[in-house]
N, C-alpha and C positions, 0 to 999 in steps of 0.2 A: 504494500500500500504506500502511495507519491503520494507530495502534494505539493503544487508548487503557484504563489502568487506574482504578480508584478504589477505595479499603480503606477502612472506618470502624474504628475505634478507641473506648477509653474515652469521651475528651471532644475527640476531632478527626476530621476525613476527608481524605485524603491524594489528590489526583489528581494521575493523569502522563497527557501528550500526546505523542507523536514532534510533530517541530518539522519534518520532510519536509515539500513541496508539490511535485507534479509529473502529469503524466499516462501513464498507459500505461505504459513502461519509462525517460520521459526524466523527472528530477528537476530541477525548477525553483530550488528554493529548499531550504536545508536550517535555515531561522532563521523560519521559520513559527511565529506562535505560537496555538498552537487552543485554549488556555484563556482563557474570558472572565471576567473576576470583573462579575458582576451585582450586589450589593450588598455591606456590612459584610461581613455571613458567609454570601454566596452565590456560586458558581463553577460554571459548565460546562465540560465540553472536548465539543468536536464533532467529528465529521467526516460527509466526504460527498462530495456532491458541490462543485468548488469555489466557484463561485460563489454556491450556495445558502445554504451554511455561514458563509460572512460575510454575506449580507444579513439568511438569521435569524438569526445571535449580533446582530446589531447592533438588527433589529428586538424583539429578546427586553429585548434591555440597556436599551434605550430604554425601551420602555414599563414597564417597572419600575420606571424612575429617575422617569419621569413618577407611579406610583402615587407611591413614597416623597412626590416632591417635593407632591402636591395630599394625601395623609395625614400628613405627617408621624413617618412610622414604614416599613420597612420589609416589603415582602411576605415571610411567612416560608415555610420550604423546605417544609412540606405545599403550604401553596395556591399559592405559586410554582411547583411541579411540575403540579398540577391545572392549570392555566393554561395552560402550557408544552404539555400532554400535548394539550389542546384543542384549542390552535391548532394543531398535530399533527396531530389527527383530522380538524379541517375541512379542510385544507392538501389535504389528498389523495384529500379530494370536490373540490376545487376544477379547476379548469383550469390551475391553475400551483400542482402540488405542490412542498412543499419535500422533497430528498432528503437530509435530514441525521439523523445517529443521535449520540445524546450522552446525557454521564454528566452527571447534576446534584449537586452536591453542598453542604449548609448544615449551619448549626451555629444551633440554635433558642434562643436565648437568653432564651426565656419559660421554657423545661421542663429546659435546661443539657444537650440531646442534640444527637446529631449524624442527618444523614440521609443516605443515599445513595441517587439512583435511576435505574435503568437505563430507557432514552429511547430508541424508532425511530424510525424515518420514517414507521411505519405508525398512529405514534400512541399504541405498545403504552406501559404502563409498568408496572416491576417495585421495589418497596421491597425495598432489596441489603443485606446487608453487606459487599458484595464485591461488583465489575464485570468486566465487558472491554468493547468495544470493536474491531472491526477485526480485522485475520488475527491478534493477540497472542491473542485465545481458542484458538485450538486450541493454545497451547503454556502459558498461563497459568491458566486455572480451575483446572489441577490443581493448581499448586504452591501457586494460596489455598487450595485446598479443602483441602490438606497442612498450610499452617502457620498458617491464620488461625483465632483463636479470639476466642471473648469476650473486651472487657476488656484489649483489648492497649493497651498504655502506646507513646507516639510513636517512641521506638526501635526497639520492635517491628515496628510498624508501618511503619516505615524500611526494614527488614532484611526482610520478605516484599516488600516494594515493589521493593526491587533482587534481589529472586530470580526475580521476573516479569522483569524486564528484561533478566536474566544469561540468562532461557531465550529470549528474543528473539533474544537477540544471537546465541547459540550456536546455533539450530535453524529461524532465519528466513534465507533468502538473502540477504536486502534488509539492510543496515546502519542500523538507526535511530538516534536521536540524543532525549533526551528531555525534555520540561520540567515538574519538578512544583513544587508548590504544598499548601502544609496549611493548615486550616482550623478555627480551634476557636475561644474564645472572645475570644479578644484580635484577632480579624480573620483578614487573609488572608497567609501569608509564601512568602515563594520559598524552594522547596527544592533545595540543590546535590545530587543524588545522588552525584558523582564523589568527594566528601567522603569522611572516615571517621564523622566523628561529626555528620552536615547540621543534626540538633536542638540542640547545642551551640551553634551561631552564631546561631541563632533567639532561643534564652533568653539570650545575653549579647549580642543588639546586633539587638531587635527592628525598631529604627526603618530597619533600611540593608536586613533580609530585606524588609518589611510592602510588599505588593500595592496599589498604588494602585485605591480601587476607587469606585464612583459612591458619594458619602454627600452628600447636599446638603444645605445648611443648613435647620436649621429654619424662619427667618424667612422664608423664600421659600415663597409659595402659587399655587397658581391654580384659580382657581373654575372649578369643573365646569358 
């Protein structure tokens, strides 16, 4: 059992992953972590199947890090997604599809917006303001579709995040456990949801939140 949210906001996107790994009724792990930060201001959470899900986060991470490192610049979250959605699409014409579904989330630092985009296995993809992910849809689109409006400022956007969560907890069998992450112009931070005030600790002590995430140095090339 997944679950996975993502809220866009004014000038941030906010993703949560449950941190579960296990199969069928037996849980392996409860410290899993299913968000991958792919650049500066790019972050998936995946799920799926298990060993799918880590070879394509890993095969995703990588060759992004490869673009940045032979441009010099960052993929940003339009064509990052358009890329992601392909490899998607061919995966399962292939002979060894991947079975992974994920929320993409970036912050476009040419145009100062945020993106969210909903990602299957099948290759589909939808431009969100709002996602799910996993068995949390049947208990979560309603309560975005309830409080999430334009233009919400990070607090807000905190406060429908733990209203998803709170309906997980209460109305799912399964006990999850969750890991989020915001996203905006200053990079990528960990977010405590267990907190009162999670964005308080962001704005006074970014450097101990901030997501270690691929940024390679400029002076490093390689010829295509």
């Amino acid at each position: 059992m997944e679950c996975s949210f993502g809220i866009t906001g004014k000038d941030y996107i906010l993703i949560a992953a449950d941190t579960s790994a296990g199969r069928s009724i037996v849980r392996m792990k409860s410290d899993e972590n299913k968000i991958k930060a792919l650049g500066p201001h790019l972050a998936m959470a995946y799920g799926g199947e298990p060993g799918d899900t880590n070879n394509f986060a890993e095969y995703i991470e990588r060759n992004l890090r490869l673009y940045h490192i032979r441009n010099h610049f960052p993929l940003l979250p339009p064509s990052a997604s358009a890329w992601i959605r392909r490899t998607l699409a061919e995966s399962i014409r292939s002979r060894k599809p991947y079975a992974v579904n994920l929320l993409l989330g970036g912050y476009d630092t040419t145009t100062d917006l945020p993106h969210l985009y909903w990602i299957d296995y099948l290759g589909t993809k939808a431009i969100v303001p709002y996602a799910a992910h996993g068995m949390g849809v049947y208990v979560s689109l309603s309560t975005m579709d309830k409080w999430w409006y334009e233009g919400m400022d990070k607090r807000e956007g905190v406060e429908v995040l733990k209203k998803c969560v709170d309906e997980v907890e209460k109305r799912l069998t399964v006990a999850l456990k969750f890991n989020c992450i915001m996203i905006d112009k200053n990079g990528i931070h960990q977010i405590d949801l267990s907190e009162q005030d999670p964005i308080a600790k962001v704005e006074s002590q970014p450097q101990e939140t901030a997501v270690e995430a691929p940024n390679p140095p400029i002076e490093v090339g390689v010829q295509a």
